[in-house]
N, C-alpha and C positions, 0 to 999 in steps of 0.2 A: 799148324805152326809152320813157317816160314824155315828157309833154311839160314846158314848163318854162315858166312863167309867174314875172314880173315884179309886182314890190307899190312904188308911186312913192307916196310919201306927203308929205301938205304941213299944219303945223301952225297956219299962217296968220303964221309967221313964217319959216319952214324948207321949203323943198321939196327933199324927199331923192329923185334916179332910182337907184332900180334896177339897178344893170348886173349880179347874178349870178343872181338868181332863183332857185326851187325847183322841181325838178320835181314837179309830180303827178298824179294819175289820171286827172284831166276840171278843165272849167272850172267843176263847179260844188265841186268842192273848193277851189280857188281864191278863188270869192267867200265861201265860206264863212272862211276863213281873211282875204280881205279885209275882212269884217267883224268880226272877231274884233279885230281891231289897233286900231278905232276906240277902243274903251274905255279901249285900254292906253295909245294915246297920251295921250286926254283926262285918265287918272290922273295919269299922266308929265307931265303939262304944267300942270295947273290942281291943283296945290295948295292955291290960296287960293280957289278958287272964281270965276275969274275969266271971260269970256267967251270964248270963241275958239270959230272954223270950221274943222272936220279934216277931210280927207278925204286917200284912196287909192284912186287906181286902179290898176286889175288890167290888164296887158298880156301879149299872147303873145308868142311867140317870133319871130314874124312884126311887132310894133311895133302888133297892134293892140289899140283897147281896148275891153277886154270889161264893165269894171263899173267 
């Protein structure tokens, strides 16, 4: 069984946690896909061009965080 890390993202108006997570192979799949989500939010969220701070961090299954 794969391990299962957690993606808690916050849009600078919104902090979403995590509670189901994905499994997968290592943690550097993980940040790879936590960085992946950065863009999508900023699309999702600045239509107009406007400024905002996004971030996600990457937790394991343990609560700790890894990126």
């Amino acid at each position: 069984m794969m391990p299962r890390y957690f993606f808690d993202t916050d849009n600078g108006d919104l902090l979403v946690q995590d509670d189901e997570g994905i499994e997968l192979p290592d943690a550097e799949a993980a940040r790879t896909i936590g960085v992946a989500v950065l863009p999508e939010m900023a699309r999702d969220s600045l239509p107009d061009g406007d400024r905002r701070t996004f971030a996600v961090r990457v937790r394991d299954e343990q609560g700790t965080v890894l990126y």
